[in-house]
C-alpha positions in Angstrom: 0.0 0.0 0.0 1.5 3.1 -0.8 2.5 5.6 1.8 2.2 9.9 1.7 5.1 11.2 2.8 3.9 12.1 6.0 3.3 8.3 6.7 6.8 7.5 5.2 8.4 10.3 7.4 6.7 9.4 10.8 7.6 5.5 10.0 11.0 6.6 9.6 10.8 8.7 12.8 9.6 5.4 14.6 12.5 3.6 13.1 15.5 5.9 14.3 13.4 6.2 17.5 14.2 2.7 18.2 18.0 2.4 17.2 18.5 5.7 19.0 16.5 4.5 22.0 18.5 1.0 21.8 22.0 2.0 21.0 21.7 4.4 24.1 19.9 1.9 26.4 23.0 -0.7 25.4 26.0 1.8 26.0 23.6 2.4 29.8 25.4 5.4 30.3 28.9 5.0 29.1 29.0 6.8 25.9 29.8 10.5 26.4 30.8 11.1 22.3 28.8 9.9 19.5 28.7 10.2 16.0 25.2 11.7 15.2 25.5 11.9 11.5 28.5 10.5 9.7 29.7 12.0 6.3 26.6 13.7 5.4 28.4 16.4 2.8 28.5 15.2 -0.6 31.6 17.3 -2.0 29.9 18.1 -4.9 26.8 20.4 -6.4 25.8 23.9 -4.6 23.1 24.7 -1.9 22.6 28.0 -3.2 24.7 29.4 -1.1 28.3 28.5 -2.5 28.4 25.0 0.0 28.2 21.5 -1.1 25.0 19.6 -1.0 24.4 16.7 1.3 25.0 13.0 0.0 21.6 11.5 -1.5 20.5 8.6 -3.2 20.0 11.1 -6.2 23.7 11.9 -6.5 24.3 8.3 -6.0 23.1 6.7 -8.7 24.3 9.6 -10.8 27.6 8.2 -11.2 29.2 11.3 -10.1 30.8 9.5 -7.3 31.4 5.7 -6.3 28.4 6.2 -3.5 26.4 2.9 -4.6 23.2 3.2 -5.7 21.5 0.8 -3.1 22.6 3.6 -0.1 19.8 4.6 2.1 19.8 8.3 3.1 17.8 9.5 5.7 17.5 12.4 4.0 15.9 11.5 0.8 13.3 10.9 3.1 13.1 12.8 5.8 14.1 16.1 4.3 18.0 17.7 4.4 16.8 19.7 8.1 14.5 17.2 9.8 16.6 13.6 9.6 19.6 15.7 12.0 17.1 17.8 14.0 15.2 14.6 14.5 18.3 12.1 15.7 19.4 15.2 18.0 16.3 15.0 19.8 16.4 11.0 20.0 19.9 11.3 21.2 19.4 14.2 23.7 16.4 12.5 24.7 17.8 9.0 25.4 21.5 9.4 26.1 23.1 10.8 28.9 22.9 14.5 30.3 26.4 15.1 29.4 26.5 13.2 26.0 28.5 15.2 22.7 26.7 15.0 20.0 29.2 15.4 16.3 29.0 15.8 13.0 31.6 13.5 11.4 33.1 13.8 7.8 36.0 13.4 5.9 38.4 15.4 3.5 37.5 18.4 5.8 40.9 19.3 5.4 41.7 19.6 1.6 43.7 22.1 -0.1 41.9 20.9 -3.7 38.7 23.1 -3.0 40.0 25.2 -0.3 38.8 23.8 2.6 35.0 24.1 0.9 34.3 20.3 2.4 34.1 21.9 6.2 32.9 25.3 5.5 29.7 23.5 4.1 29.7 21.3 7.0 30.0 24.5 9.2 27.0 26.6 7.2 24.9 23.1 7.4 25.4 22.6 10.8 24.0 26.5 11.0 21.1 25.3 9.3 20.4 22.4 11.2 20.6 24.3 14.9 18.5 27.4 13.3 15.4 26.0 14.7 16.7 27.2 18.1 16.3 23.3 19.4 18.9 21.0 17.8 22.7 21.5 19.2 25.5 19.5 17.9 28.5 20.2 20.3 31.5 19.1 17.3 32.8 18.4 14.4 34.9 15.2 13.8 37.3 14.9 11.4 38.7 11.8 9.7 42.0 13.2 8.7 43.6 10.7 5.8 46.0 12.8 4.5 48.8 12.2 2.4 52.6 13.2 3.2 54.0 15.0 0.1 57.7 14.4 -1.2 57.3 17.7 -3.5 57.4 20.8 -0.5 55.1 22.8 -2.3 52.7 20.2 -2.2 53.8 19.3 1.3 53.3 23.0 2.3 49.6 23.5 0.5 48.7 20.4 2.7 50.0 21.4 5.6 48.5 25.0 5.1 44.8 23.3 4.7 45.2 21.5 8.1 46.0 24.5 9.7 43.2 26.5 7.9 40.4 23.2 9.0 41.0 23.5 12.4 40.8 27.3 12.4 37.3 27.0 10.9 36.3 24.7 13.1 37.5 26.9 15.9 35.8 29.6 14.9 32.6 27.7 14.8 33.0 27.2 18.1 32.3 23.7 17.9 34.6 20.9 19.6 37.0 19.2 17.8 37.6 15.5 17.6 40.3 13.9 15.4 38.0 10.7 14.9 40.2 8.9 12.3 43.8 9.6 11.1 45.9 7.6 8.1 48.9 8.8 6.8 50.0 7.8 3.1 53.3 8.9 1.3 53.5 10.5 -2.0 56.9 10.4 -4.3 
């Protein structure tokens, strides 16, 4: 039988109810850091407002990057606001007082778009706490970053880094290395 969206949202809304609800009930306490929302920018395409868009099933099957086209996105679904907003509340609701909430992504700190990648992360996470309720209390970064032999290279790297965690700083948001991986290149 098919579903209006408003079915198909509050379904969805009953379904990250529960994970939330269990993931929390299972850590009883202990987790005081948690990924929210894991690599929700899409590094690609334009909100409008000179940021990146946020992954979708849409760009997936496009072809424009090796996404899979069998991904589920909450967001497809549940609108680019309302999936975040809606697993803050779930999360604030059933984890502990003092849990951190993050936004986790990677290539936050690359020197091929100028640091774009966070910036859009930083003017999404804007929009998702503009309804006064959500608040996500840091950014994680995943960090794998590649050691150049050429210095110029090495320095433009090294330069982006820098720049990523000044962004994030002046978000005011915490920080939180949540991956790091080091390749060499001749």
């Amino acid at each position: 039988i098919p579903r209006t969206q408003e079915e198909r949202h509050d379904a969805l809304v009953e379904a990250m109810d529960k994970w939330i609800k269990g993931m929390m009930e299972a850590c009883d306490g202990k987790v005081k850091a948690w990924d929210l929302v894991n690599e929700a920018i899409a590094g690609e395409g334009n909100d409008g407002k000179g940021n990146y868009i946020l992954q979708s099933s849409k760009l997936s099957n496009s072809g424009s990057w090796d996404g899979g086209g069998d991904k589920f996105y909450w967001q497809d679904y549940m609108g680019d606001l309302d999936y975040v907003r809606q697993a803050c509340r779930l999360a604030r609701k059933y984890g502990p007082e003092d849990v951190k909430l993050f936004i986790n992504d990677y290539n936050l700190e690359s020197d091929w778009d100028d640091n774009k990648k966070v910036k859009s992360l930083v003017n999404w996470i804007k929009k998702w706490e503009a309804d006064g309720v959500t608040k996500i209390d840091g950014i994680g970064t995943q960090m794998h970053i590649s050691c150049y032999e050429d210095a110029n290279l090495m320095k433009s790297a090294k330069d982006h880094i820098t720049k990523m965690f000044e962004i994030i700083a002046a978000s005011g948001k915490l920080c939180r290395i949540s991956e790091m991986d080091m390749g060499y290149v001749r």
